[in-house]
PAZAPA-200406 format. One record per residue: x, y, z of N, C-alpha, C in turn. Coordinates in steps of 0.2 Angstrom, whole numbers, padded with zeros to 4 digits, always signed. Layout:
BEGIN
XYZXYZXYZ/...
***
This chain:
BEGIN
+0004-0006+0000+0000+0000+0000+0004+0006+0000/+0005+0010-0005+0006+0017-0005+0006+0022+0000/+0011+0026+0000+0008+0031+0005+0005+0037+0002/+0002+0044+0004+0001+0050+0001+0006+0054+0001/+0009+0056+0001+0015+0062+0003+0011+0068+0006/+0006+0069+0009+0000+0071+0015+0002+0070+0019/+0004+0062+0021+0004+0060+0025+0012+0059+0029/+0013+0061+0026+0023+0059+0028+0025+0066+0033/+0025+0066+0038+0026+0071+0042+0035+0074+0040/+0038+0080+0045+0044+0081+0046+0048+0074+0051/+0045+0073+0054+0047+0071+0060+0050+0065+0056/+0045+0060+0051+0046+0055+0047+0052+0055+0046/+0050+0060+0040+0059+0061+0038+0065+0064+0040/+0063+0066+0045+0072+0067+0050+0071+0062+0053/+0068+0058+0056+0069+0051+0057+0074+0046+0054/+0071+0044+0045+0074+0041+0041+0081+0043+0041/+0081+0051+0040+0089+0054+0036+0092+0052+0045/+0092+0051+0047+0095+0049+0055+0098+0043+0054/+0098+0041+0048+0102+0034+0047+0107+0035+0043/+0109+0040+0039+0113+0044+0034+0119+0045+0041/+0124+0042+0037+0132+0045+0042+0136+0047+0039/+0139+0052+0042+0144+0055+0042+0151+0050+0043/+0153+0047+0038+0158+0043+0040+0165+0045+0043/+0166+0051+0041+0172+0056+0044+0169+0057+0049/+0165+0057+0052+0165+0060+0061+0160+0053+0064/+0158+0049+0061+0154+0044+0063+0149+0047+0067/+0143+0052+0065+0137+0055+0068+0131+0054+0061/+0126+0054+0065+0121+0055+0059+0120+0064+0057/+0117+0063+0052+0118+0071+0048+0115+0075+0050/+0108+0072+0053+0102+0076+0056+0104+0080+0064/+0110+0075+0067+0113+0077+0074+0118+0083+0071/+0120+0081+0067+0126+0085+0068+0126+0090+0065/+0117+0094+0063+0114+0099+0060+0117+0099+0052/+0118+0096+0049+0119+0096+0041+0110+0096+0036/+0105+0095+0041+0097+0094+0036+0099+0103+0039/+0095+0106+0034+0095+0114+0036+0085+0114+0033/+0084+0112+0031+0073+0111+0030+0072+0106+0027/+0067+0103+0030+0063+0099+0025+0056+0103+0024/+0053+0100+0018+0045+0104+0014+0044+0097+0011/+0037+0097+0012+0034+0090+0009+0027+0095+0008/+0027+0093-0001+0020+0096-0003+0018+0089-0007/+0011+0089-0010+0007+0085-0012+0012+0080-0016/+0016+0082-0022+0022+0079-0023+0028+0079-0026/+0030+0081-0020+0035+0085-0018+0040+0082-0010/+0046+0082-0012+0047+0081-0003+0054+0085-0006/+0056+0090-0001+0063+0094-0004+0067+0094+0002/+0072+0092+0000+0078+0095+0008+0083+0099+0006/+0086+0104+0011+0091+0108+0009+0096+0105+0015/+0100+0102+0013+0107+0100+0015+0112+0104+0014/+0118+0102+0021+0124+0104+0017+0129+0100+0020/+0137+0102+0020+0141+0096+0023+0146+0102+0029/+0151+0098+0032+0153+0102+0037+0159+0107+0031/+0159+0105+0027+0165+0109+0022+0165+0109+0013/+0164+0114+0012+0163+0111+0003+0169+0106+0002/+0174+0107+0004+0178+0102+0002+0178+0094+0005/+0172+0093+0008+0168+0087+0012+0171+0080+0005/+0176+0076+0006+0177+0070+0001+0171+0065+0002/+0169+0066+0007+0161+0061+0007+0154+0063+0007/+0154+0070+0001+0148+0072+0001+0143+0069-0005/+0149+0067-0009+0144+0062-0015+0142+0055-0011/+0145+0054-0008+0141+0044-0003+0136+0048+0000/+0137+0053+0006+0131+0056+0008+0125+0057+0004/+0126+0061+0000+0120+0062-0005+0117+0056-0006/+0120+0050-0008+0118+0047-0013+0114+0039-0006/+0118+0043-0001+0114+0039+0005+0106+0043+0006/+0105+0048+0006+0100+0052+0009+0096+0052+0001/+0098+0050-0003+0095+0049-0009+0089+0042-0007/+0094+0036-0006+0093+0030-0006+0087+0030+0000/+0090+0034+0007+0084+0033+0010+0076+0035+0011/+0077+0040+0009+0072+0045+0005+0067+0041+0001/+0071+0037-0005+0067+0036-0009+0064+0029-0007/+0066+0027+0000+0064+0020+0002+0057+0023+0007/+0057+0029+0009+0051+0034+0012+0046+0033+0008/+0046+0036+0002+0040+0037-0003+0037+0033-0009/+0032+0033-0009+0031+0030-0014+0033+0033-0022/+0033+0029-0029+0036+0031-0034+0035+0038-0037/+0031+0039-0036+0025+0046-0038+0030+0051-0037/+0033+0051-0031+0033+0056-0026+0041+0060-0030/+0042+0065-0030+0045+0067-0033+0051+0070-0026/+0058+0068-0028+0063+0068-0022+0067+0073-0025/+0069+0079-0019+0072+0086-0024+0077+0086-0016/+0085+0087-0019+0087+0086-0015+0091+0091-0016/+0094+0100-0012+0098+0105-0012+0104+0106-0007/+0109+0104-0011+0115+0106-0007+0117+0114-0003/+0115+0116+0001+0116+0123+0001+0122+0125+0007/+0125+0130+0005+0132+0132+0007+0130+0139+0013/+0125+0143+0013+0123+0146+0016+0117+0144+0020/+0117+0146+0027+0124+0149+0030+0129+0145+0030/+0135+0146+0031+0139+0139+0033+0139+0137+0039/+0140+0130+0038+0139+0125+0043+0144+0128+0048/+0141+0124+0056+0147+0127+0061+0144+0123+0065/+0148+0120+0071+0149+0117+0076+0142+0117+0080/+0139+0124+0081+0134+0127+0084+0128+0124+0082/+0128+0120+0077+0121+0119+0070+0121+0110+0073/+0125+0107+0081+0125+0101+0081+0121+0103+0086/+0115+0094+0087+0110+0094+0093+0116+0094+0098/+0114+0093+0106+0116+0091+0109+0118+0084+0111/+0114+0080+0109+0115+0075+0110+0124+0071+0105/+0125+0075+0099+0130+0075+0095+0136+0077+0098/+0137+0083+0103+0140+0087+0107+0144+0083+0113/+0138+0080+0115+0139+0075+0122+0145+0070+0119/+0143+0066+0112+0145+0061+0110+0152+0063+0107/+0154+0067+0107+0160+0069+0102+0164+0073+0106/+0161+0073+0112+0165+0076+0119+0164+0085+0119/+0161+0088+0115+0161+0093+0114+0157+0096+0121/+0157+0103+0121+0154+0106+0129+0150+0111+0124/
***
């Protein structure tokens, strides 16, 4: 059974993208503030990412993870748009806490 993409909340998909790692720091992407929005319209789901550094060597696996999980979310219909964005840049400050804790940071 299909879903609607209505019905697919935020929380859903930060859930999922929570499985995407960061293999240079061993953290999920969503802790470590690299999701900057998600938007889900009728058919439509759009995220604005970014990495800790344009010069990130594991930004194409990442993408191409958050692609893969993404589309394991939606049914085919569903159109997956996916924006690498460099503003603002990323900073230390943009991690939960719970990433902080884990990485020894105060």
């Amino acid at each position: 059974m299909s879903r609607q993409s209505e019905t697919l909340s935020e929380e859903e998909v930060l859930t999922v993208l929570r499985s995407v790692i960061d293999p240079e720091i061993g953290m999920n992407i969503v802790d470590l503030g690299l999701v900057y929005g998600v938007e889900i319209s009728d058919h439509k789901l759009h995220v604005d990412l970014t990495m800790t550094t344009p010069a990130c060597p594991m930004g194409e696996m990442i993408l191409d993870d958050v692609r893969e999980v993404l589309s394991s979310l939606e049914p085919a219909d569903v159109e997956i748009d996916i924006s690498l964005v460099w503003d603002p840049p990323w900073s230390p400050d943009r991690m939960s806490e719970y990433a902080r804790k884990q990485l020894g940071w105060k």
